[in-house]
N, C-alpha and C positions, 0 to 999 in steps of 0.2 A: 703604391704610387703609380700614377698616371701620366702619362706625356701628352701635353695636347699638341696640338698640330703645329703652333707657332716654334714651341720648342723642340718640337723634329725639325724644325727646316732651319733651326740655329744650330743644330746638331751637324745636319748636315753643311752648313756654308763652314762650319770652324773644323770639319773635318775634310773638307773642301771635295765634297761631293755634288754633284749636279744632281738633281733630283725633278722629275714634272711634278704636277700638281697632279697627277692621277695615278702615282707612285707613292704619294703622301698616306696615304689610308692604311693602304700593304707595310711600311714601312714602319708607320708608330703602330701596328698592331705589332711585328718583330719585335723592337724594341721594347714595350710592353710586355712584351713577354719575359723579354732575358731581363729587364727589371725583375718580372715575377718569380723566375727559378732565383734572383737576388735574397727578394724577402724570403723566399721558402729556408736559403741557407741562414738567414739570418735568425730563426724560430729557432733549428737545431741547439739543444742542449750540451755546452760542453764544457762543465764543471768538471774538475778532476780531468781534464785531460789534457796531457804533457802537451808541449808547441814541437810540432815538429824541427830538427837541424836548423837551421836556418844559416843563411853567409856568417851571423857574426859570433855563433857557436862554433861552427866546422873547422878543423886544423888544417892548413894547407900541407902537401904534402911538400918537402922540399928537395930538391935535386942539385947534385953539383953543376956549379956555374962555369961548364969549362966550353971554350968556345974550338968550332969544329966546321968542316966546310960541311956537312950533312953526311957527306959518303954516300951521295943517291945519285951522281950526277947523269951517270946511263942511263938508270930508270924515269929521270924526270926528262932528257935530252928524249927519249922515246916516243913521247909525249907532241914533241915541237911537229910543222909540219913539214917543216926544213930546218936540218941544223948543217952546220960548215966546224966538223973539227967539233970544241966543246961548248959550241955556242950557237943560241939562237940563230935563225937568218930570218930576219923581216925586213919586207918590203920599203923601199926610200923613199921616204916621206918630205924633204929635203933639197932642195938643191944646192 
């Protein structure tokens, strides 16, 4: 498969990219490419072979639902570039 010129620069406006017209060349040659490593996956042979996990095989793991203040407050208070006590201090934004 081939992209001509018209349909890179639909590509590009619905990806809302800006593009010149002397960018256009460079651009569907790119894209023509990574179509082509497409088709190359698409030749690969792959009868007999299992689909990898996927979301709707995998088991979540489950954890108890118990609620907690984190127990990090110092180490995330550390973090702030002013804190007052156990809390943030930012700037008033406010009057």
């Amino acid at each position: 498969m081939s992209l001509d010129p018209a349909t890179v620069r639909r590509i590009a406006r619905l990806a809302r990219i800006g593009i010149d017209e002397s960018d256009l060349p460079a651009l569907q040659r790119e894209l023509n490419g990574i179509l082509g490593w497409i088709e190359q996956l698409n030749e690969v042979d792959i009868d007999g072979v299992e689909p990898m996990v996927g979301t709707g095989h995998a088991a979540l793991r489950m954890r108890e639902d118990v609620v907690t203040d984190g127990g990090a407050r110092d180490a995330v208070l550390s973090n702030a570039p002013d804190a007052a006590g156990p809390y943030y201090t930012v700037p008033k934004v406010v009057e």
